[in-house]
C-alpha positions in Angstrom: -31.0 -21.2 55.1 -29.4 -18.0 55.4 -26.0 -19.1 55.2 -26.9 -21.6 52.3 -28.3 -18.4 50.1 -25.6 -16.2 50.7 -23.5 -19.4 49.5 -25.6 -19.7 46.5 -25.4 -16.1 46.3 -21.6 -15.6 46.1 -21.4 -19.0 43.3 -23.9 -17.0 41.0 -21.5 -14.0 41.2 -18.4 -15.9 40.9 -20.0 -17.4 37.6 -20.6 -14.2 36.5 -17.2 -13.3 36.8 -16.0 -16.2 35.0 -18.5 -15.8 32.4 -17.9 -11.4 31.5 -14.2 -12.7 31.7 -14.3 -15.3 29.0 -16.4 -13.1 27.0 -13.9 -10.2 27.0 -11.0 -13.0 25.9 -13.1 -14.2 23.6 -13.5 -10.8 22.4 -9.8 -10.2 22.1 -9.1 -13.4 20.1 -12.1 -12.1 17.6 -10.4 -8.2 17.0 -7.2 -10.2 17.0 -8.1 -12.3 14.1 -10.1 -9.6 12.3 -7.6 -6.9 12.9 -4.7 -9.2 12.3 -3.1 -7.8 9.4 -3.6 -3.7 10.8 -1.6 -5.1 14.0 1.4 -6.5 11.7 1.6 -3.4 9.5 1.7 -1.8 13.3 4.4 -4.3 14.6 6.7 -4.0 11.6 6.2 0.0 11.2 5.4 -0.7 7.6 5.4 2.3 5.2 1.9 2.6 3.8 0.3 4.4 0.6 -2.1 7.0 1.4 -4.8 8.4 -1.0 -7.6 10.8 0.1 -10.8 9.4 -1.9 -11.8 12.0 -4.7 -8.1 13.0 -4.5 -5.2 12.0 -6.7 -2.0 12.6 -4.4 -0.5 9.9 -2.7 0.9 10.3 0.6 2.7 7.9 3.1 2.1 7.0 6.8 2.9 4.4 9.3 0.0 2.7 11.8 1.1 3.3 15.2 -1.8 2.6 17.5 -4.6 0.5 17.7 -7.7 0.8 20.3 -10.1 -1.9 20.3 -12.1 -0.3 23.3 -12.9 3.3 21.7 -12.8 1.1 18.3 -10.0 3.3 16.6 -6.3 3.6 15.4 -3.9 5.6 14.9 -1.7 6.7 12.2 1.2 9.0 11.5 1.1 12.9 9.8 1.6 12.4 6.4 4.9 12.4 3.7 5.1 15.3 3.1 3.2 17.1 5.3 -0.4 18.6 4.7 -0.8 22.3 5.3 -4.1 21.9 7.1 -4.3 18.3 8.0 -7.3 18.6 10.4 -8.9 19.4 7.1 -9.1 15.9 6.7 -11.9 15.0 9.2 -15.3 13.5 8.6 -13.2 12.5 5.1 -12.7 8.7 3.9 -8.8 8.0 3.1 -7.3 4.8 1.2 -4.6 2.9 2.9 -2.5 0.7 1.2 0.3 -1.8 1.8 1.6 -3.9 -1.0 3.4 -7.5 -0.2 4.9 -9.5 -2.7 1.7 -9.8 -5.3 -0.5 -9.2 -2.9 -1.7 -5.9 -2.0 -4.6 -4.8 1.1 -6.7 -1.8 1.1 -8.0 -0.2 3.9 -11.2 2.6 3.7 -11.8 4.3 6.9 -13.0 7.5 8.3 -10.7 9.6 10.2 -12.0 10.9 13.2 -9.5 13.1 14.5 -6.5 14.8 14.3 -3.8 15.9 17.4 -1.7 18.4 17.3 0.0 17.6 20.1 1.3 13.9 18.7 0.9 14.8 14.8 -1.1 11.8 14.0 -4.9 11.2 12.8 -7.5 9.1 14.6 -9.5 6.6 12.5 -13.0 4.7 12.8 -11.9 0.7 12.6 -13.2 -0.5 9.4 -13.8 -4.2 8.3 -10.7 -5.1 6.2 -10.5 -7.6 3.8 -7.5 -9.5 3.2 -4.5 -9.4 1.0 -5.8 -9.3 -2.5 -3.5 -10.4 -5.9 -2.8 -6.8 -7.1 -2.8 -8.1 -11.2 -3.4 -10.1 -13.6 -0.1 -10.4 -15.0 2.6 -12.2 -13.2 5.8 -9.9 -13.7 9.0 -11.2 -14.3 11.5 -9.9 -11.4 15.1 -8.4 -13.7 18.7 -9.1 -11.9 21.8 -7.1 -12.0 22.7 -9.5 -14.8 19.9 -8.2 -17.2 19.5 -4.6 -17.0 16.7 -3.1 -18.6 16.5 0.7 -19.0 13.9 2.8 -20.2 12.9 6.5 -21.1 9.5 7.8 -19.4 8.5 11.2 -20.7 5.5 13.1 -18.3 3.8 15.7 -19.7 6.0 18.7 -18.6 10.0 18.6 -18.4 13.1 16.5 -19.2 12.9 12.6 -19.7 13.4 10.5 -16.6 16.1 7.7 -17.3 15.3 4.8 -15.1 15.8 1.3 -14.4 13.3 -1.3 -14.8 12.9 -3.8 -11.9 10.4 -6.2 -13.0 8.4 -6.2 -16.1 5.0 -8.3 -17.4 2.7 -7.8 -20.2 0.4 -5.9 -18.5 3.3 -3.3 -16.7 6.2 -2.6 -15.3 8.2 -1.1 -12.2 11.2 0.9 -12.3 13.5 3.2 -10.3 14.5 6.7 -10.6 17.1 8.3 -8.8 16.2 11.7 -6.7 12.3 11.8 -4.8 9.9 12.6 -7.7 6.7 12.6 -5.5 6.1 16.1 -6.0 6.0 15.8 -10.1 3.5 12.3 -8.9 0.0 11.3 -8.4 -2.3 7.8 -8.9 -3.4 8.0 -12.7 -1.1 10.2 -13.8 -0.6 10.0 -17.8 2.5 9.8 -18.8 2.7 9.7 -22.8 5.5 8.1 -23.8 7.2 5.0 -21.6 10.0 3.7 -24.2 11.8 0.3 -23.5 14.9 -1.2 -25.1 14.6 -4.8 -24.9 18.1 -5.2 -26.8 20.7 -3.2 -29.4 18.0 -3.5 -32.1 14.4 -3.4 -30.2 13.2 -1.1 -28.5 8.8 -0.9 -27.3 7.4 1.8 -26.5 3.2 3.0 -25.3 1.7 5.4 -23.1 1.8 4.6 -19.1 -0.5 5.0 -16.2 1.4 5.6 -13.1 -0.6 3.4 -10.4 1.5 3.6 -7.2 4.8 5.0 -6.0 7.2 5.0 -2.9 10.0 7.3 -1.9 12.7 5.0 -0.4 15.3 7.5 1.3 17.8 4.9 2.1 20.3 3.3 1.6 20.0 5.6 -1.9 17.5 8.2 -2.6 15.5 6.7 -5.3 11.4 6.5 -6.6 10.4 3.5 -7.3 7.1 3.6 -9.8 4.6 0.9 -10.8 3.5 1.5 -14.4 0.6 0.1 -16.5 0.7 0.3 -20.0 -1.8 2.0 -22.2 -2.3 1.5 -26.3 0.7 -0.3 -27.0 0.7 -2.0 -30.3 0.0 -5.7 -31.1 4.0 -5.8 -32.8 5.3 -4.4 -29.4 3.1 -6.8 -27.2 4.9 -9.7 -29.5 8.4 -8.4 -29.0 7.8 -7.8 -24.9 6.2 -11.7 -24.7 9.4 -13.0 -26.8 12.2 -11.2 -24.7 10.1 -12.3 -21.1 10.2 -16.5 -22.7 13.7 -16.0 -23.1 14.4 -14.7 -19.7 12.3 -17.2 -18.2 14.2 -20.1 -20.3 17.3 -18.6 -19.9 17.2 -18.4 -15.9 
């Protein structure tokens, strides 16, 4: 009998074994799947929008570490730097990645800050998916229709820019230099002017909504716009010039 209990003995702990193990795979295929999206912005060192909640400047960061045992991850000092970045814990931060039309938001806490490695440890949040970013489909512009326009902030010179894709509800365009500093989510910028052709030319206030600094291969800012209080004539003349585009491509 005693050899046939410690028998039995060694089977129930073997099943154990087999059991805890399948449970910790199991596990690892679930924070896979949950978490799948944080790992490819991870694995393709995507540049990512950052916005402290209550705040209004944007910052950018990478993800470049992920925990699932101490149920954290990791990500990069900020662009450009904060002067007291452990300021920033106990604080909930916005990250954002845009993709195609799609764009994912990420709240989490951050839990700590090193020093040592210059990055900031977060609480794992539940994250939704991808999410359609608007309302308006926009209409992408090729090197063989140039748009340019004239966006006047509240302090300073015009900024001359080109637009890179254009719908009734917005636009993006790109400025030459790294305008980050004059920046922020919101900001109001009273006059965005547009000249569809020789002889029309739109124009409304704008809402800057997101931004990113792309050093390479030429220094320029690229800004999404939303328009604000532009007339019902200038809506008409924006809707006509896209239909032709469209028909013409």
């Amino acid at each position: 009998m005693g050899l046939f209990n410690r028998f039995l003995d060694r089977f129930s702990h073997s099943s154990a074994n087999v059991t805890e193990s399948e449970a910790i795979n199991h596990e690892w295929v679930h924070n896979f799947e949950k978490y799948r999206d944080l790992i490819n912005l991870q694995d393709k060192r995507q540049l990512l929008e950052v916005i402290i909640k209550g705040g209004k400047s944007s910052f950018q960061t990478m993800v470049i570490g992920i925990d699932f045992f101490s149920g954290t991850f990791s990500i990069d000092a900020f662009s450009p730097l904060l002067l007291n970045p452990e300021s920033l814990v106990g604080q909930t931060i916005c990250i954002r990645h845009q993709s195609h039309w799609q764009q994912l938001d990420i709240e989490a806490t951050v839990k700590e800050w090193s020093e040592e490695d210059s990055c900031y440890s977060l609480v794992l949040p539940v994250i939704n998916s991808y999410q359609p970013r608007r309302h308006h489909p926009r209409l992408a512009l090729h090197t063989d229709k140039i748009l340019k326009t004239e966006i006047n902030p509240l302090y300073g010179a015009p900024w001359y820019a080109t637009v890179k894709d254009i719908s009734e509800g917005g636009m993006r365009i790109a400025i030459s230099g790294d305008l980050r500093p004059h920046l922020h989510k919101d900001k109001l910028l009273p006059k965005c002017q547009i000249r569809l052709d020789n002889n029309i030319a739109i124009q409304c206030r704008g809402i800057v909504r997101a931004f990113t600094y792309y050093p390479k291969p030429s220094r320029q800012t690229e800004i999404s716009i939303a328009y604000q209080n532009m007339s019902q004539s200038h809506l008409t003349d924006l809707r006509r010039f896209m239909s032709y585009i469209e028909i013409a491509a």
